[in-house]
Backbone and ligand atoms as CSV (ligand in chain L), in Angstrom:
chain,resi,resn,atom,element,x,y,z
A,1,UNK,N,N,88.895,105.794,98.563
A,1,UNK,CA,C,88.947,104.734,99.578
A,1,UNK,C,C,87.901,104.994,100.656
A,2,UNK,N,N,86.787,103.886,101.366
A,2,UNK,CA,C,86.036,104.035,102.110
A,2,UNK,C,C,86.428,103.392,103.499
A,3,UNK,N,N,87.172,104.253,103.926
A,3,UNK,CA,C,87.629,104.603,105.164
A,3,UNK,C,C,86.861,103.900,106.428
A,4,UNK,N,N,85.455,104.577,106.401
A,4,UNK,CA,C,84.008,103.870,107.297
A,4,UNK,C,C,84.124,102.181,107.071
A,5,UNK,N,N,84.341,101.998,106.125
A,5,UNK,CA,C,84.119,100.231,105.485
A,5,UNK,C,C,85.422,99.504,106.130
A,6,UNK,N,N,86.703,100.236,106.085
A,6,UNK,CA,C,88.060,99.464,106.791
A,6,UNK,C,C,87.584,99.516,108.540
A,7,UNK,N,N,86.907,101.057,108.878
A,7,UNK,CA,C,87.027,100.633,110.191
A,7,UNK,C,C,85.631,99.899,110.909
A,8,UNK,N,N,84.983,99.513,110.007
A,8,UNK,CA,C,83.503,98.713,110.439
A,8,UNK,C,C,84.292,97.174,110.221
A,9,UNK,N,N,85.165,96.681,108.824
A,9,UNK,CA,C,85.751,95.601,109.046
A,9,UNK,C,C,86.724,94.810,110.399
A,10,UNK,N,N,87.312,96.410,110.706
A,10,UNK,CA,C,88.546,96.079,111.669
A,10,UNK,C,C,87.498,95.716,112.975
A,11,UNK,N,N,86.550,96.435,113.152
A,11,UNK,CA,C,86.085,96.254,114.364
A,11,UNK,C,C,85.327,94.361,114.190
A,12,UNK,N,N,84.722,93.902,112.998
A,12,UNK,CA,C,84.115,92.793,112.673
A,12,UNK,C,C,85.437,92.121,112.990
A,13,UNK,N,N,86.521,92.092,112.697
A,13,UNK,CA,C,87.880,90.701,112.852
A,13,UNK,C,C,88.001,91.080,114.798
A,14,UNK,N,N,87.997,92.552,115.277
A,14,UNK,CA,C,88.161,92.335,116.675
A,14,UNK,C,C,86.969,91.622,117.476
A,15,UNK,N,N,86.334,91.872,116.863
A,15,UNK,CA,C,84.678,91.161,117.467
A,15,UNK,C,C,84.935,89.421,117.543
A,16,UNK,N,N,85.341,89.129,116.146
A,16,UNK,CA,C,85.547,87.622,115.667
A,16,UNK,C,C,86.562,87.094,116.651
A,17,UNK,N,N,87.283,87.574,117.232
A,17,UNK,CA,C,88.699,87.026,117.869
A,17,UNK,C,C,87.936,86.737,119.276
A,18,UNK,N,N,86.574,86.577,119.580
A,18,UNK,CA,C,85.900,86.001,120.690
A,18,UNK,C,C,86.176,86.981,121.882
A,19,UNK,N,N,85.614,86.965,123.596
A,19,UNK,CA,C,85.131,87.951,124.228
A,19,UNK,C,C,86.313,88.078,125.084
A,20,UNK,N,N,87.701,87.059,124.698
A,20,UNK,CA,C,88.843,86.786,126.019
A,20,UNK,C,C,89.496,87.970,125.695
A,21,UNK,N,N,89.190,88.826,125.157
A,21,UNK,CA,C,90.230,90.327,124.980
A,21,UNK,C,C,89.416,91.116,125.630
A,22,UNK,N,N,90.660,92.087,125.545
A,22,UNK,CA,C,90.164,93.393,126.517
A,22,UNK,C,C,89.545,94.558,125.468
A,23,UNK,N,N,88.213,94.634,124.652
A,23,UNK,CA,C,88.017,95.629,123.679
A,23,UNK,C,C,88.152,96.871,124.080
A,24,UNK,N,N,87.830,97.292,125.242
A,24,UNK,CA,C,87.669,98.417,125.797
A,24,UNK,C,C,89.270,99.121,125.475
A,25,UNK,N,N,90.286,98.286,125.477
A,25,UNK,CA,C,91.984,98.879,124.856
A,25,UNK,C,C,92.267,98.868,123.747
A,26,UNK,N,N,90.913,98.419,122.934
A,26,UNK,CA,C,91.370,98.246,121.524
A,26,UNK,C,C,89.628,99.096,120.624
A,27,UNK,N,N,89.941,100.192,121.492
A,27,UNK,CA,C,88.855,100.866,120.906
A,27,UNK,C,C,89.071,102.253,120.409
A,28,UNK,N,N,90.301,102.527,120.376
A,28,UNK,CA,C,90.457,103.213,118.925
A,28,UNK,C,C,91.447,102.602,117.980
A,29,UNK,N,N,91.595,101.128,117.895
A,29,UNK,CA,C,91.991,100.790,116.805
A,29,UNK,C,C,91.754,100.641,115.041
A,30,UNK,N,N,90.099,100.388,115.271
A,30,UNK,CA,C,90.180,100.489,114.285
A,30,UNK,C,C,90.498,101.970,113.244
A,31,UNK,N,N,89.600,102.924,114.100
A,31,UNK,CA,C,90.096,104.186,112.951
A,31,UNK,C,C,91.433,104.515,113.108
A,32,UNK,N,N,92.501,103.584,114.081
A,32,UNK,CA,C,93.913,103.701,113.598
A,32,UNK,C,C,93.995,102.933,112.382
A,33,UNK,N,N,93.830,101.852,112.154
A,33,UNK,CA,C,93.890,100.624,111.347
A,33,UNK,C,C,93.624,101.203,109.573
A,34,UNK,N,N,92.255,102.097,110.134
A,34,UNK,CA,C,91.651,102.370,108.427
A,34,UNK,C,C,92.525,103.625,108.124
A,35,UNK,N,N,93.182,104.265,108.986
A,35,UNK,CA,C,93.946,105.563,108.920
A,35,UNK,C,C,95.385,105.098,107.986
A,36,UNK,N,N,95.913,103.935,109.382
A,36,UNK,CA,C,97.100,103.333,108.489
A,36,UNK,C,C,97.012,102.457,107.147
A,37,UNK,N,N,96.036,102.055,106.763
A,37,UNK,CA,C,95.698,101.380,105.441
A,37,UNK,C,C,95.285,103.057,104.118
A,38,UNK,N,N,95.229,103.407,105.039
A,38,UNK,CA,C,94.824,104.592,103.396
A,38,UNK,C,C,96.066,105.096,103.285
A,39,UNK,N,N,97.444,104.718,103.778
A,39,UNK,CA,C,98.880,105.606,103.681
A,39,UNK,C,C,99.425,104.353,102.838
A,40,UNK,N,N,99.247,103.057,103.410
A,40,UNK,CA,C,99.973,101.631,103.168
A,40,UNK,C,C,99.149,101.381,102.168
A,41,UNK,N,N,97.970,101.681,101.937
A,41,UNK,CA,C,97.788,101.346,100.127
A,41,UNK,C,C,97.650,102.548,99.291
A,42,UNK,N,N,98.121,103.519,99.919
A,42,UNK,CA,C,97.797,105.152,98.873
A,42,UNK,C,C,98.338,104.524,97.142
A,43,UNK,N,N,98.824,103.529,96.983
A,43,UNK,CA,C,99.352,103.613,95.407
A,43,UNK,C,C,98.062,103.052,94.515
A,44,UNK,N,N,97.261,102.705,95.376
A,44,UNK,CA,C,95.770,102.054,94.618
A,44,UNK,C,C,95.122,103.572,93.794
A,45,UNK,N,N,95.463,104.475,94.430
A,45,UNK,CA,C,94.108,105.421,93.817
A,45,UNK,C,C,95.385,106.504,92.695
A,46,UNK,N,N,96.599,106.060,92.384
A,46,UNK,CA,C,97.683,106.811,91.618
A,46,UNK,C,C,97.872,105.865,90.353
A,47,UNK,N,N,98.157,106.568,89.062
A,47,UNK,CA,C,98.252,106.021,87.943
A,47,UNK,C,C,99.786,105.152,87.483
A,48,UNK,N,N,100.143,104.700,87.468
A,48,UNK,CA,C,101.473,104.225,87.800
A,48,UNK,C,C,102.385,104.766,86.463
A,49,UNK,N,N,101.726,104.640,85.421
A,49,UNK,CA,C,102.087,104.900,84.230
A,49,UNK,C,C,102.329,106.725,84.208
A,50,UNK,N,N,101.662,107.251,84.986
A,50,UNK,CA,C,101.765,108.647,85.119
A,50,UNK,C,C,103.164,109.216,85.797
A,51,UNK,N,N,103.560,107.915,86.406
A,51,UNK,CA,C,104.417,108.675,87.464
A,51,UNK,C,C,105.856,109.040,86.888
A,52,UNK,N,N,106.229,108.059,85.881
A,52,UNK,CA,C,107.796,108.186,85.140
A,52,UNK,C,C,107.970,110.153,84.375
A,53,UNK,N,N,106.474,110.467,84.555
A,53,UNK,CA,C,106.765,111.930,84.123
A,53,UNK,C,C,107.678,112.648,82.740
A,54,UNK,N,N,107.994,113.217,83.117
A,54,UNK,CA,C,108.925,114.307,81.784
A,54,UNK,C,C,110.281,113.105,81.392
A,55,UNK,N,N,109.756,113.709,80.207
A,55,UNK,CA,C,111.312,112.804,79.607
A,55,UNK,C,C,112.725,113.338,79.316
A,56,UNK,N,N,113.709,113.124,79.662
A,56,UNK,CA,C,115.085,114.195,78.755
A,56,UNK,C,C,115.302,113.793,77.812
A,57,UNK,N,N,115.352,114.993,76.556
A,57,UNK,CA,C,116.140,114.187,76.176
A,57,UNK,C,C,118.256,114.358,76.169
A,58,UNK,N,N,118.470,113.362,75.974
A,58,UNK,CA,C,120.238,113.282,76.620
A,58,UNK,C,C,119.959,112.067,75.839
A,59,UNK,N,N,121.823,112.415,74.939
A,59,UNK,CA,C,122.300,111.083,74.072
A,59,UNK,C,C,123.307,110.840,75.290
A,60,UNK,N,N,122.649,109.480,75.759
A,60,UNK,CA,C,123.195,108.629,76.893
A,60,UNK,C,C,122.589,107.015,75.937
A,61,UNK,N,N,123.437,106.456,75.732
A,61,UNK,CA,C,122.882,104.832,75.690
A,61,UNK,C,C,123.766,103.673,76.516
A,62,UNK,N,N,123.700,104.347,77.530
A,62,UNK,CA,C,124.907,103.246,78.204
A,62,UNK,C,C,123.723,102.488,79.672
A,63,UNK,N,N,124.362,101.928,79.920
A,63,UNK,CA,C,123.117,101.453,81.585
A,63,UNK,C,C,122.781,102.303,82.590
A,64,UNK,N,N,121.697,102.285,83.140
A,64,UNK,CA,C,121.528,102.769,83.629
A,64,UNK,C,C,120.897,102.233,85.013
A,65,UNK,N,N,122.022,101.906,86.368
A,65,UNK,CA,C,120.968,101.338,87.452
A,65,UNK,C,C,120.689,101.884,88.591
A,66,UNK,N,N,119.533,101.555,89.173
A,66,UNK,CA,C,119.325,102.311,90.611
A,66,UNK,C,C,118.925,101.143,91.401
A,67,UNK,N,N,119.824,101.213,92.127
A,67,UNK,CA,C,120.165,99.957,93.144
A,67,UNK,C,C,119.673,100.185,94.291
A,68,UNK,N,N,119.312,98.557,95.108
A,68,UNK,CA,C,118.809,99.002,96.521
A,68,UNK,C,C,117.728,100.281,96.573
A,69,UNK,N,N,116.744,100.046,96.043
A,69,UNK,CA,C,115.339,101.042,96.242
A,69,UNK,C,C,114.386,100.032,97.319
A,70,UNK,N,N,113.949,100.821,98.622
A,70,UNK,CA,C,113.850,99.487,99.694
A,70,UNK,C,C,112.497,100.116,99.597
A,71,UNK,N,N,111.364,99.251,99.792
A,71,UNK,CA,C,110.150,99.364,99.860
A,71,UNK,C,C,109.539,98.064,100.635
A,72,UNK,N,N,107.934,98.445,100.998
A,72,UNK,CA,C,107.404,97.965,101.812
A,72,UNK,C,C,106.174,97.566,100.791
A,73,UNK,N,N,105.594,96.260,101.053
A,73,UNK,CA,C,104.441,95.851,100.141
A,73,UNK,C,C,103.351,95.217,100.945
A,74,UNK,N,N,102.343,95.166,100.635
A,74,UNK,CA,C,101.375,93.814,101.307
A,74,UNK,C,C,100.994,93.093,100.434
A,75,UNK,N,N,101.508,91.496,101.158
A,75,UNK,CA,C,100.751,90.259,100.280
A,75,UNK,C,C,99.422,90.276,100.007
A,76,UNK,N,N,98.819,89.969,98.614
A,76,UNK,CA,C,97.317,90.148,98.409
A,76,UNK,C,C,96.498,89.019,98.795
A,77,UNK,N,N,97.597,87.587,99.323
A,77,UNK,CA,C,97.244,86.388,100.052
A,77,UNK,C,C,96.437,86.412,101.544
A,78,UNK,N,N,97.747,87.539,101.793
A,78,UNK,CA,C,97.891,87.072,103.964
A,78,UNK,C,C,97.427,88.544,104.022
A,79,UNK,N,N,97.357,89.994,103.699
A,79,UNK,CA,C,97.273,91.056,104.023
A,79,UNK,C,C,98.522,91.388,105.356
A,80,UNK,N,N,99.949,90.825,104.871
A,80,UNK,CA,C,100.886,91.262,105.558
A,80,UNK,C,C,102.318,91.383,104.886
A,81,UNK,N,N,102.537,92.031,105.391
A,81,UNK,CA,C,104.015,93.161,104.436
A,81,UNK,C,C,104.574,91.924,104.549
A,82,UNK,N,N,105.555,91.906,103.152
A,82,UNK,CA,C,106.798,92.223,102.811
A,82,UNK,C,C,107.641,92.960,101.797
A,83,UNK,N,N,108.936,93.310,102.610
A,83,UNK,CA,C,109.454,94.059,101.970
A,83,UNK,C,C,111.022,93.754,101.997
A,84,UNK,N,N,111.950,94.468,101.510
A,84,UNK,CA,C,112.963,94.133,101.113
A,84,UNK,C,C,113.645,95.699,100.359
A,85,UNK,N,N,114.486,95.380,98.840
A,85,UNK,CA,C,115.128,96.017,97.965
A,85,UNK,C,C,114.802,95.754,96.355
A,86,UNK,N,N,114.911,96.619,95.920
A,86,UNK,CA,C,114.518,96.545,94.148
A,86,UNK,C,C,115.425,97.462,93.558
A,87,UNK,N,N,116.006,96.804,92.564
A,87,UNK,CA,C,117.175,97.235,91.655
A,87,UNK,C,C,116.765,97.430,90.171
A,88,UNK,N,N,116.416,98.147,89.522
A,88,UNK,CA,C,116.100,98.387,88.211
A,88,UNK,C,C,116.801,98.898,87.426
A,89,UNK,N,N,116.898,98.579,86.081
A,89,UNK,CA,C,117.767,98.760,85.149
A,89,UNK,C,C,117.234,98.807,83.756
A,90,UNK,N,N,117.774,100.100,82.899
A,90,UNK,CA,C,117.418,100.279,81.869
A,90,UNK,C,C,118.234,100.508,81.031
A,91,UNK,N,N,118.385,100.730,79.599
A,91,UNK,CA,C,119.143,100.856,78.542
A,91,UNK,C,C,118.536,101.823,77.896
A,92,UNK,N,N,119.284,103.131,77.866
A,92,UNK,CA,C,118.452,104.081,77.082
A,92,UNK,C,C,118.208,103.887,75.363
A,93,UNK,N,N,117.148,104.385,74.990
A,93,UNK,CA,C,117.058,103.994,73.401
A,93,UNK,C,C,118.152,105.293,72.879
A,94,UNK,N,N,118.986,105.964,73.141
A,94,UNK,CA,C,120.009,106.854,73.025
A,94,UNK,C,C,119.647,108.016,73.026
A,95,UNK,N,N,118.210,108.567,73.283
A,95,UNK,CA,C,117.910,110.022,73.146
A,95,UNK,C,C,117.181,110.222,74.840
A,96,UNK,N,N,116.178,109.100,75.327
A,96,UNK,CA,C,115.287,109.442,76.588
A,96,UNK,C,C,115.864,108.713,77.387
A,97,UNK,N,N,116.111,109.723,78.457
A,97,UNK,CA,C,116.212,109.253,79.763
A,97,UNK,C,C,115.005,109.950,80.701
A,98,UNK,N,N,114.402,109.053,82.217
A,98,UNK,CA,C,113.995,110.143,83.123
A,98,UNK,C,C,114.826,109.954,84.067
A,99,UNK,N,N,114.286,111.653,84.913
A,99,UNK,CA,C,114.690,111.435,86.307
A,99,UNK,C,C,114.961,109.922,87.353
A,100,UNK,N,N,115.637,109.677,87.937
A,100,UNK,CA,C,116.484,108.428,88.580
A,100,UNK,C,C,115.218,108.485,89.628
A,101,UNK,N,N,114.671,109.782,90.269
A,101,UNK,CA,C,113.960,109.973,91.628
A,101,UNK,C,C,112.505,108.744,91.097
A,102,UNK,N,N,112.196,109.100,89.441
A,102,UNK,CA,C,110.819,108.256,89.761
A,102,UNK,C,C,110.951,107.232,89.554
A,103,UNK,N,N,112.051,106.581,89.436
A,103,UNK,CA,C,112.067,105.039,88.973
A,103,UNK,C,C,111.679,104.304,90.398
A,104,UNK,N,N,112.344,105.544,91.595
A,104,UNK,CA,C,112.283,104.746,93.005
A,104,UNK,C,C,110.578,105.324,93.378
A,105,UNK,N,N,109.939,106.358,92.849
A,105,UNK,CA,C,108.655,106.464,93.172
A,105,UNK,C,C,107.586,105.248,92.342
A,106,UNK,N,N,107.897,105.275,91.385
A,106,UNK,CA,C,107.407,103.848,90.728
A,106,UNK,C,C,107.488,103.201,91.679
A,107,UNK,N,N,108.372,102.081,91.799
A,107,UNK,CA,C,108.314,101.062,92.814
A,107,UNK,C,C,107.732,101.419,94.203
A,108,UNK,N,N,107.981,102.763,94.801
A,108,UNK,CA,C,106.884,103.031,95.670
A,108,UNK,C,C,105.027,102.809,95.735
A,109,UNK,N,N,104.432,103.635,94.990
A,109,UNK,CA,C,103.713,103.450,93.678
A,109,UNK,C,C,102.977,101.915,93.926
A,110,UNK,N,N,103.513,100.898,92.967
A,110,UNK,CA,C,103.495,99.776,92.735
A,110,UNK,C,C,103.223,98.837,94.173
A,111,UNK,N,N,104.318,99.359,95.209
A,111,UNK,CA,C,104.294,98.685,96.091
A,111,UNK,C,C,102.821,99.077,97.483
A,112,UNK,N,N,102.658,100.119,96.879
A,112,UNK,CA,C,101.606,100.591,98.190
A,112,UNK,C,C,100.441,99.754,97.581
A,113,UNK,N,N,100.123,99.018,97.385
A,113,UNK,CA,C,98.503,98.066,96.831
A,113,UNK,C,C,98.976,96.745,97.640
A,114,UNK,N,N,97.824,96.269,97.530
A,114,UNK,CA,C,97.580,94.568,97.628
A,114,UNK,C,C,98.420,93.544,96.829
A,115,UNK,N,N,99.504,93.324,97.020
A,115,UNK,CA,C,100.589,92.796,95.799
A,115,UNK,C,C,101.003,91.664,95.361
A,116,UNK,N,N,101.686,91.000,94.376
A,116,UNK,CA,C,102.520,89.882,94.628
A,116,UNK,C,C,103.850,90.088,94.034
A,117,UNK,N,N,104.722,90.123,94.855
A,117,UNK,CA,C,106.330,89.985,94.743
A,117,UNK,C,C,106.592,90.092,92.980
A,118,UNK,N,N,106.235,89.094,92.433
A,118,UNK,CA,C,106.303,88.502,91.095
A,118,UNK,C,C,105.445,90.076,89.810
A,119,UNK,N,N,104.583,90.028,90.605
A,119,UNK,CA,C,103.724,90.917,89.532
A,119,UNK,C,C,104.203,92.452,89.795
A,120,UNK,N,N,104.699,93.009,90.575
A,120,UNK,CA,C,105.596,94.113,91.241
A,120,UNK,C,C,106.731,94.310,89.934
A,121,UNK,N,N,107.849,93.319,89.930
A,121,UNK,CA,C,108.640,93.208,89.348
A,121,UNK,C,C,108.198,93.076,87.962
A,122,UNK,N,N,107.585,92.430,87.525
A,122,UNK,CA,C,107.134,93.050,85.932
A,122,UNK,C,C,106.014,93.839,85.396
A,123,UNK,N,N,105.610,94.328,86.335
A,123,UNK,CA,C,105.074,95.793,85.663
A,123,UNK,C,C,106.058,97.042,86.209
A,124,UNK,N,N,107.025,96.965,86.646
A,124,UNK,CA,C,108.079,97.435,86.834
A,124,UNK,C,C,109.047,97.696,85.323
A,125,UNK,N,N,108.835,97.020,84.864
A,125,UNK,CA,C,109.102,96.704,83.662
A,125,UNK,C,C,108.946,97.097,82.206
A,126,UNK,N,N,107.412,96.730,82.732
A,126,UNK,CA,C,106.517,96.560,81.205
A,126,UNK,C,C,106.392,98.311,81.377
A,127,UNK,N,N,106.470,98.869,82.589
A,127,UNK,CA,C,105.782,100.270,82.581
A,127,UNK,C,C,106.809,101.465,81.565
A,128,UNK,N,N,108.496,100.588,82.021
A,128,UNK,CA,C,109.135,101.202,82.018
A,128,UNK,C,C,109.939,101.247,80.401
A,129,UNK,N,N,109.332,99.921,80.068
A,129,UNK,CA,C,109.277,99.881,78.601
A,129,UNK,C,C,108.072,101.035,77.454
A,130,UNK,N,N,107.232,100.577,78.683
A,130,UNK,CA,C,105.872,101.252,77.920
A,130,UNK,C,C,106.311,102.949,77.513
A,131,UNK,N,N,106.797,103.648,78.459
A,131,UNK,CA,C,106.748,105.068,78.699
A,131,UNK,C,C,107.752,105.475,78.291
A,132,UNK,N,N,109.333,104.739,78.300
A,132,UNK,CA,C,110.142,105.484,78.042
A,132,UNK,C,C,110.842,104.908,76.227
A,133,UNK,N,N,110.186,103.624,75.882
A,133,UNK,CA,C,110.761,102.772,74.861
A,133,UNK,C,C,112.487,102.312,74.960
A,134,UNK,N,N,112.706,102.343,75.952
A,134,UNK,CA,C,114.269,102.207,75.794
A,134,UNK,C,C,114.536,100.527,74.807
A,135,UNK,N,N,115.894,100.573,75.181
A,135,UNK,CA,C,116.305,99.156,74.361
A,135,UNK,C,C,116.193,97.778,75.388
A,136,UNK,N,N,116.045,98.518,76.424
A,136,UNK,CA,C,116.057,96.828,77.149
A,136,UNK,C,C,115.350,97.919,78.869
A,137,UNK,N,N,115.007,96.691,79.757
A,137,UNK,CA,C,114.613,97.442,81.392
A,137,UNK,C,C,114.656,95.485,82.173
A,138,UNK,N,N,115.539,96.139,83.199
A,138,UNK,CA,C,115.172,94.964,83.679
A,138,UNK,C,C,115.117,95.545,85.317
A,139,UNK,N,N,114.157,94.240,86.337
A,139,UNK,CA,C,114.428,94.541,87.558
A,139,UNK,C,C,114.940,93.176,88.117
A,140,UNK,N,N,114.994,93.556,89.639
A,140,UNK,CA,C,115.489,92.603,90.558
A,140,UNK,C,C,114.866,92.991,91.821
A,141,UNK,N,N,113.984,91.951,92.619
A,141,UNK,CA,C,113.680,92.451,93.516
A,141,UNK,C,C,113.825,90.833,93.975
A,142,UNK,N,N,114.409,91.581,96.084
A,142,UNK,CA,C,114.686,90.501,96.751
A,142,UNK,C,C,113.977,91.299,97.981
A,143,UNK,N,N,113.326,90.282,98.786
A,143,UNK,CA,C,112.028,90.317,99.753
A,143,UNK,C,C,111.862,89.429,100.629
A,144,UNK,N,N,111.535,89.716,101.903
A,144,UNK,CA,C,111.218,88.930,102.932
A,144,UNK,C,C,109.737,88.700,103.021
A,145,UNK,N,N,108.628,88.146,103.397
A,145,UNK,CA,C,107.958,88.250,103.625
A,145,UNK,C,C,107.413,87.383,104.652
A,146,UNK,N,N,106.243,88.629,105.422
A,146,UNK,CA,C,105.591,88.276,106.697
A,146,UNK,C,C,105.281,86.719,106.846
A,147,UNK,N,N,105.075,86.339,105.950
A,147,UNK,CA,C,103.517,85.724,105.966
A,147,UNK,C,C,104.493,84.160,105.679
A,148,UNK,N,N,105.897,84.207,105.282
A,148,UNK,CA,C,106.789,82.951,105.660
A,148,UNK,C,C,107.241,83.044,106.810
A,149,UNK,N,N,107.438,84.089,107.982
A,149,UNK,CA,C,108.392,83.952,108.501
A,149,UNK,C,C,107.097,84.138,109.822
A,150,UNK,N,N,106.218,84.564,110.257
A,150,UNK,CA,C,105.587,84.624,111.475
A,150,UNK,C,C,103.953,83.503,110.990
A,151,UNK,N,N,104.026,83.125,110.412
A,151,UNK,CA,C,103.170,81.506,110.187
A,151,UNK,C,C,103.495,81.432,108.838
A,152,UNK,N,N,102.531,79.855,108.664
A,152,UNK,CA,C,103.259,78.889,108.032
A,152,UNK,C,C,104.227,78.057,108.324
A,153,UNK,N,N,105.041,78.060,107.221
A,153,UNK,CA,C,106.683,77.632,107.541
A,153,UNK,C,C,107.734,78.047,108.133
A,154,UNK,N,N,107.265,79.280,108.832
A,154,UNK,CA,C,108.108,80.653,110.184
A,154,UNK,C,C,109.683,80.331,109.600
A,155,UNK,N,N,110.106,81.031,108.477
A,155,UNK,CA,C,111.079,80.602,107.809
A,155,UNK,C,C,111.771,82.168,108.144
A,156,UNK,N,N,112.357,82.713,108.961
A,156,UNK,CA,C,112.872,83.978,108.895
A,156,UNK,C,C,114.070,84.202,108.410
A,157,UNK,N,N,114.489,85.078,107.684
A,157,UNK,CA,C,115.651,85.227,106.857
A,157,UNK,C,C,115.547,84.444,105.480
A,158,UNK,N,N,114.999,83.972,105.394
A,158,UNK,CA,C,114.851,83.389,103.742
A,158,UNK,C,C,114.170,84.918,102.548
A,159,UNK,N,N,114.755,84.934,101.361
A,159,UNK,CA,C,114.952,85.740,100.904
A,159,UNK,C,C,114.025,85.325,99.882
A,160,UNK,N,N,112.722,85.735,98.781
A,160,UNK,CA,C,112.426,85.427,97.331
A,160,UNK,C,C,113.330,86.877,96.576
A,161,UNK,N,N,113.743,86.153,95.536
A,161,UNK,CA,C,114.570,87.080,94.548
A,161,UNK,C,C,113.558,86.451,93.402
A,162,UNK,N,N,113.015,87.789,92.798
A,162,UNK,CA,C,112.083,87.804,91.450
A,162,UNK,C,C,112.876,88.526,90.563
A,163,UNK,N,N,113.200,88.577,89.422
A,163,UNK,CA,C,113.980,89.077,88.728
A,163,UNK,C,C,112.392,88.915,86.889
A,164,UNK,N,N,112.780,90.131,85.937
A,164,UNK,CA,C,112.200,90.350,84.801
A,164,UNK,C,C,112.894,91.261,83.729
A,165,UNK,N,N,112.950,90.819,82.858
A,165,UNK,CA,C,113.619,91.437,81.875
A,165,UNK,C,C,112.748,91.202,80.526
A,166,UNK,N,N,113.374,92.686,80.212
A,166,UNK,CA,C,112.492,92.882,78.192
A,166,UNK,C,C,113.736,93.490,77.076
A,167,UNK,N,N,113.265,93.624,76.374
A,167,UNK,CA,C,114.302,93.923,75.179
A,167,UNK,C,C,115.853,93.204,75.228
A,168,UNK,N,N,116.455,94.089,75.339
A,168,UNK,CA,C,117.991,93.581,75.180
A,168,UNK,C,C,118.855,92.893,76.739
A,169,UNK,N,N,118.186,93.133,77.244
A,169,UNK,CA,C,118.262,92.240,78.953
A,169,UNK,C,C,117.661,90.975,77.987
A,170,UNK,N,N,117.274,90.646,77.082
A,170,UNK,CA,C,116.671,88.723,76.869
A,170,UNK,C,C,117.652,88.479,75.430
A,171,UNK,N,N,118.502,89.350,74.920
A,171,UNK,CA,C,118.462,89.098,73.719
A,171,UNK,C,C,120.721,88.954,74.253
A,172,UNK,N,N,120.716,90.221,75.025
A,172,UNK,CA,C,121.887,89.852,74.960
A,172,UNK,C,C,122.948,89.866,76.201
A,173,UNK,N,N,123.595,88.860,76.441
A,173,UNK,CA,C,124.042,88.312,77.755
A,173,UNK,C,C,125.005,88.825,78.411
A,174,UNK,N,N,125.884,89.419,77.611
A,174,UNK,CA,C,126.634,90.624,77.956
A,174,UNK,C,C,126.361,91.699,78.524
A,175,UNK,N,N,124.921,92.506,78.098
A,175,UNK,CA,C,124.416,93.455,78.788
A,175,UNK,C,C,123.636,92.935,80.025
A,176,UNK,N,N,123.048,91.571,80.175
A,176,UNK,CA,C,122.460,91.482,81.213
A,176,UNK,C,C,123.476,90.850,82.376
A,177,UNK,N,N,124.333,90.507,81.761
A,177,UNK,CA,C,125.707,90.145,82.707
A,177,UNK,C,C,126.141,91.604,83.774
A,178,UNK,N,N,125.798,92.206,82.878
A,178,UNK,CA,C,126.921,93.812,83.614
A,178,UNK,C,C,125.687,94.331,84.489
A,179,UNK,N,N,124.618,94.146,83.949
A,179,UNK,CA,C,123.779,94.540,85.132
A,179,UNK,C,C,123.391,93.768,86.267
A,180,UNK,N,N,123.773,92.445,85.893
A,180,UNK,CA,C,123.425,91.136,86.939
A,180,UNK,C,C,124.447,91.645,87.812
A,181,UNK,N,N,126.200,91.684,87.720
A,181,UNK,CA,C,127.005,91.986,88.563
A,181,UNK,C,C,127.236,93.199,88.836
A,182,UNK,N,N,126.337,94.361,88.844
A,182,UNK,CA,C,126.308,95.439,89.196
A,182,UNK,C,C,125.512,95.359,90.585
A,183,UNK,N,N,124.410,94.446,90.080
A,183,UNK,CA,C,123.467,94.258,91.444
A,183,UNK,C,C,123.492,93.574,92.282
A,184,UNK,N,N,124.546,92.679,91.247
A,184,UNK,CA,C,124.865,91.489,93.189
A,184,UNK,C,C,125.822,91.611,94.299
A,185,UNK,N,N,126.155,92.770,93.542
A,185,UNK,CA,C,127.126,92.988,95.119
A,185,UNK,C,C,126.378,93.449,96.255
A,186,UNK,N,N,125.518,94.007,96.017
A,186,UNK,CA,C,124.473,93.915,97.381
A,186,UNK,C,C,123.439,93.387,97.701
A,187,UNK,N,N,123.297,91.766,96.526
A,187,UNK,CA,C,122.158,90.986,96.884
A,187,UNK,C,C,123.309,89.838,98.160
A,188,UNK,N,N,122.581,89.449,99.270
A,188,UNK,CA,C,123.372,88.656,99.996
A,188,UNK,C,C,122.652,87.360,100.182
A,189,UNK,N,N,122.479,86.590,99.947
A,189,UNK,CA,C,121.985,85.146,99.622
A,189,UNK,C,C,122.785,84.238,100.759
L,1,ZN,ZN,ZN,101.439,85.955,101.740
């Protein structure tokens, strides 16, 4: 990440905002700005696929969810957060499971880039299909975002719920039932 380039930009948008400000108080912002953007997008320069790590194996084939994983994102529209909770769910293929810790570093991961709500939630997915082969992965992610609620349509408290599912989350309704009402007890609509 070129650090010099965020804080030569930040200073070009303070410049642009015309001479009625006080720059002289906003003159170490930018190398705050490029400081806080190399933490808030650190998931750009990490492999995502790398992160699900070591596999167990454990004959487990029952569900598996990790609920309420709260993360912070930026729209790749507005360049302003939102964030919310993400609930993911998998079905072991009966031999691999991983650690519970990276499913919530994944979505960390995922969420530190330039994002969209929608595309978050299924490579959430596809990753988790990719690496571990289970029988089914599904997520749920519900999100506020900046960029409805402080312009635009200044809609605050309105919620997008993106939801994605593969394997046996599409095939059979029973299993995606038990994980749907596993997770809605703490989706609040
Ligand atoms: Zn936006």
């Amino acid at each position: 990440m070129d650090l010099k380039k965020i804080e030569k930009g930040m200073e070009l948008i303070i410049e642009g905002l015309g001479k009625n400000i006080d720059r002289k108080k906003l003159k170490e912002t930018p190398k705050r700005v490029s400081r806080m953007y190399s933490e808030i997008f650190s998931g750009i320069e990490i492999d995502p696929k790398k992160i699900l790590g070591k596999i167990f194996k454990e004959e487990y084939n029952e569900l598996v969810l990790i609920k309420d994983i709260s993360f912070f994102s930026m729209c790749e529209h507005h360049f302003l957060p939102f964030f919310g909770k993400a609930h993911v769910a998998y079905l072991p293929d009966g031999n691999n499971v991983i650690g519970i810790s990276k499913i919530a570093r994944l979505v960390d991961v995922l969420s530190k880039r330039p994002q969209l709500q929608e595309r978050i939630t299924n490579q959430i997915v596809d990753i988790i299909m990719n690496v571990l082969t289970p029988q089914g992965a599904m997520a749920v992610i519900e999100a506020e975002h900046m960029c409805m609620i402080m312009r635009g349509i200044q809609k605050p408290g309105t919620k997008i719920v993106t939801s994605a599912m593969r394997g046996i989350f599409l095939r059979d309704l029973r299993t995606r039932a038990e994980a749907l009402s596993l997770i809605s007890s703490s989706i609040k609509m």
